[in-house]
N, C-alpha and C positions, 0 to 999 in steps of 0.2 A: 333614527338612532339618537338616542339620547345624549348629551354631550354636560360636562363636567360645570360648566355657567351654569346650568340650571339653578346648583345650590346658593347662588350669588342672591337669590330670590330672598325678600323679607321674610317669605311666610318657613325660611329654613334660619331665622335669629334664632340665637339663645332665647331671648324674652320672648317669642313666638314658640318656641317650641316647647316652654316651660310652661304658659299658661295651657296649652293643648293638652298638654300632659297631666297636668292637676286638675281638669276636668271632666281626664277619664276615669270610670272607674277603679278602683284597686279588686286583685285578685280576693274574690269574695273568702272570706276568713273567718272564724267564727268570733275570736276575739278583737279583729275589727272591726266587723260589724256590729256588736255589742255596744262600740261605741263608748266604753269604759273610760279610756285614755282621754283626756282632755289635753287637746292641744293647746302649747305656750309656745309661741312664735318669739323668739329672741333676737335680739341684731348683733349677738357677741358668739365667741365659740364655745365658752363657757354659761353652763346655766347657777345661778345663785338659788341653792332652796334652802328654806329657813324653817327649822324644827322648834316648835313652842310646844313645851310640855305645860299646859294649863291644868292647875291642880283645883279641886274642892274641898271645903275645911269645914268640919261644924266650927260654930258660933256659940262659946261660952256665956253663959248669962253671966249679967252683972248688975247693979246697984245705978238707978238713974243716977246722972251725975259722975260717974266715973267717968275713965280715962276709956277710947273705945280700943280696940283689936286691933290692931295694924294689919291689914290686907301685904301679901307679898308680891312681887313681881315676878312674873311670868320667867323662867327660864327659857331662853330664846340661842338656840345656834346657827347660824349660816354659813356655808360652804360650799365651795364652789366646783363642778363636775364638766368637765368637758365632754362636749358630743362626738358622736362618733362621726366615723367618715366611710359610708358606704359609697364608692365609685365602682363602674362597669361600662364596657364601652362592647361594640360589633362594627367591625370594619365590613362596607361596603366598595369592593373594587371595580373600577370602570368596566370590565368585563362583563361583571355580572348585572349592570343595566344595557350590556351593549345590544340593540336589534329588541330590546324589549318593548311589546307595548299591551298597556294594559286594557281587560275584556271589556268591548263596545267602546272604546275613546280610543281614539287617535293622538293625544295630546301629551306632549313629552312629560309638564310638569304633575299631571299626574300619578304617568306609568313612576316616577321617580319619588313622589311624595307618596304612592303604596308602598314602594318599596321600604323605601325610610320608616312609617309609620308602623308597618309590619318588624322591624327590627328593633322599636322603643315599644314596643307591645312585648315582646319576649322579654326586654330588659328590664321592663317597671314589674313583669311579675314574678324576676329574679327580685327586686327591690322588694314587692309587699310579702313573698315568702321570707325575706330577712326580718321585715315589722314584724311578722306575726310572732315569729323563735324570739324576737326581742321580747312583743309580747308574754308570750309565756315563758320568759323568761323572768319576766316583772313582777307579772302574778304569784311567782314560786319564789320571787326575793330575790335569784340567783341570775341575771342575763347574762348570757351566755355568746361568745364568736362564733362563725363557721367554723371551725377548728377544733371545737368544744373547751377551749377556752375562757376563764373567766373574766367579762368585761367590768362589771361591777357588781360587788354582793352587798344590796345592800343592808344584809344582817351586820358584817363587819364595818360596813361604815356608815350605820346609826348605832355601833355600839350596842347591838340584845342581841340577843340567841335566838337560833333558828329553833322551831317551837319541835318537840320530837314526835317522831312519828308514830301515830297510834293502828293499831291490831284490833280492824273492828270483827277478826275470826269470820269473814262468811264462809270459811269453806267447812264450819263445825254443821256435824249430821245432826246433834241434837243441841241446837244452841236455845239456851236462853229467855224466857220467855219475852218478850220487851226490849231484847239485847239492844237490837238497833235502832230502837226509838231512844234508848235512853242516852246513846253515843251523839246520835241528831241533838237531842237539848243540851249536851255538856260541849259542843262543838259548838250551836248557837251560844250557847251566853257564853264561852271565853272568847269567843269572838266580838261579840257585842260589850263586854266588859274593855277585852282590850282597845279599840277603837271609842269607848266611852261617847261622848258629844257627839262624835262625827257620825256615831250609826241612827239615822234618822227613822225613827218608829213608822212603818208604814210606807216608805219609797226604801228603804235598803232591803237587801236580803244577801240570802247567800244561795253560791252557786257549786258545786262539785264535781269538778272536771276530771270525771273516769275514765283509766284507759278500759281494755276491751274484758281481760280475765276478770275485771273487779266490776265491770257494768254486768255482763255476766251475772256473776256469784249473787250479787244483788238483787236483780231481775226477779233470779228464780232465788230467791233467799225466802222459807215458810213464811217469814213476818209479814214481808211485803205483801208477796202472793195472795195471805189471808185478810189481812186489806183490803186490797181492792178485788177479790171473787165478788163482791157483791156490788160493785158498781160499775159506771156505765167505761170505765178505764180499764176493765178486767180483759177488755179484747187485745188492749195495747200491749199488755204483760205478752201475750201470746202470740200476737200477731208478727209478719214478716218485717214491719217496720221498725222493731226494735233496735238494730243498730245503728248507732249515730242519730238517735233520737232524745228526749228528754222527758223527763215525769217529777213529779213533785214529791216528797214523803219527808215526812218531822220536819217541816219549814227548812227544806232545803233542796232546792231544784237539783237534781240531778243530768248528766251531760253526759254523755259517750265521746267523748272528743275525739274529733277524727282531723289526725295530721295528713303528712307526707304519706304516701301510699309506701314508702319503703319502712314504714313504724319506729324509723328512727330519726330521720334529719330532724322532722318539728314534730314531738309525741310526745304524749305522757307516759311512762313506764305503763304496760300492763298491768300489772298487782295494783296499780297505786289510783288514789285519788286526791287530789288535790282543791284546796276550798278555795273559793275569791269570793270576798263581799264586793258585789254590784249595789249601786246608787249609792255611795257614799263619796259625798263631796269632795276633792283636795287628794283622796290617796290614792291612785295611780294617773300621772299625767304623765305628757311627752312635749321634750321642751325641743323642738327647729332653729338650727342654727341657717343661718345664710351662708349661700354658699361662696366657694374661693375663688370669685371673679369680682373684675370693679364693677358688673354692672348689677351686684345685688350687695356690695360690702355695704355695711351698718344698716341694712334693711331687714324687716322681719320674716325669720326664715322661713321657708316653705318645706312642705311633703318631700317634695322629689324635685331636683331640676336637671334640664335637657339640655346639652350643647351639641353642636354638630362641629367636630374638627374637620378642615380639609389639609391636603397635600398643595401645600404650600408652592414645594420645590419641584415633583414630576407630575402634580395632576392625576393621579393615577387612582386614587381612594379617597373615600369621605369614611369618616366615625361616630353614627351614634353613640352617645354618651350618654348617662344617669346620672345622677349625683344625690343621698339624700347623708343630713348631718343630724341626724334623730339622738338623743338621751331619754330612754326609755326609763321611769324610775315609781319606785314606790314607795309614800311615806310615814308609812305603819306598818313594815314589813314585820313584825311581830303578831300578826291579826292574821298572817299566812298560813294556816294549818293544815296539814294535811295527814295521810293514812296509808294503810296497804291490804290488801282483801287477807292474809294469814300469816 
């Protein structure tokens, strides 16, 4: 029978359970594994991000010997955003270790450390479903709570407009000769316009995160189709593997994004498509606050962290806990554009 001292054990610390936990993997995701987001580990609960709008000037000619041009200085703003506070806990009560023992061992601290590590497996992929809505919430300007509340826009607080949303028509019978190649290069350069410096010729691109009606319409859109009939991708247009796969056309990878299986907790609208420039340096990071114990205040925060509460006063329950203090943010959310199939 298992008995409640077991948790007394090191390998059930906070700082034991935190590092176990940060090198499990997270709930595979599409925008986490993309790897987009650069992590900024912070020791404060607030992150400092500083907006430099760097300008370019032609250079008037002038007479050797004159006076030269005066170079400006940088407009520079900093501001400071606090992180959020995602917490979740699962109570485990003495009952439900009692008479337990786990397959092929005999040995108490294990049947009790499955148990446990079976409870912070369900809780961290409660946490990286939360990254991810953060995520695509960042990519879209707009992050969003569980709630469908707004945590931070940050159109309104960099000051520009959300860019509006364009009618690339696939659902027209006789569209266009060229339609949608031509929508692809007006989509690339005001993208690469907007971003200026930061869009590195040859490691950036762009990506188009479709839901399902507008991957569709696309797919089978004549432009495309006539495309690729003649090359060795002609099977992919056709074949079973089309949804939630990706193909390339007018320098912009396209994406089926596939959320939540209920198409709405973490999803793209249907109709819509949504752009994210990948490889570009600086604009979507994520800043880690540390969490609210002394044994990580003013240290650099991490992913996720693990506590185990017990029952102090009857003994009677332990709690898995999570914690992560993530600010999800993007800082050219004017480079954000997106669409809708009609």
């Amino acid at each position: 029978m298992a008995t409640m001292d077991v948790f007394n054990q090191d390998a059930f610390s906070m700082i034991s359970l935190t590092t176990a936990i940060n090198q499990q993997p997270f709930l595979p995701t599409f925008l986490g594994d993309m790897g987009i987001f650069a992590a900024r580990p912070i020791r404060t609960v607030a992150a400092a991000i500083e907006n430099r709008n760097g300008t370019l000037s032609l250079i008037q000619t002038s007479d050797r010997g004159a006076p030269l041009a005066e170079g400006k200085a940088d407009k520079r703003n900093i501001r400071y955003f606090n992180t959020a506070r995602l917490a979740k806990g699962d109570t485990i009560f003495a009952h439900e270790i009692q008479n337990v023992r786990a397959f092929g061992s005999e040995t108490e601290l294990q049947q009790v450390s499955t148990e446990v590590a079976y409870r912070y497996a369900r809780l961290q992929n409660d946490v990286a479903l939360t990254h991810e809505n953060m995520r695509l919430g960042a990519v879209q300007g707009i992050v969003l709570d569980a709630d469908g509340s707004t945590i931070y826009n940050w159109f309104t607080e960099w000051g520009v407009s959300q860019p509006s949303e364009v009618d690339w028509d696939l659902d027209n019978a006789t569209p266009a000769s060229g339609a949608v190649r031509k929508l692809c290069n007006s989509t690339l350069r005001s993208v690469q316009r907007i971003l200026s410096g930061m869009w590195i010729p040859g490691r950036s691109y762009l990506i188009g995160l479709c839901g399902d009606n507008y991957w569709d319409d696309l797919t089978q859109h004549s432009e495309i189709r006539q495309t690729y009939l003649n090359t060795q991708q002609a099977s992919s247009l056709r074949g079973d593997k089309i949804p939630f796969e990706s193909f390339q056309y007018g320098g912009i990878t396209w994406v089926n994004y596939r959320g939540t299986d209920d198409e709405t907790t973490v999803a793209v609208g249907t109709d819509k498509v949504k752009f994210v420039p990948v490889g570009v340096p600086g604009l979507f990071e994520t800043a880690f606050a540390p969490a609210e114990s002394f044994d990580y205040v003013n240290t650099p925060g991490l992913p996720v962290y693990a506590m185990l509460v017990m029952d102090r006063d009857r003994n009677a329950w332990v709690r898995p806990e999570l914690y992560s203090y993530p600010l999800f943010y993007c800082t050219r959310p004017a480079s954000l554009l997106r669409g809708k199939r009609t």
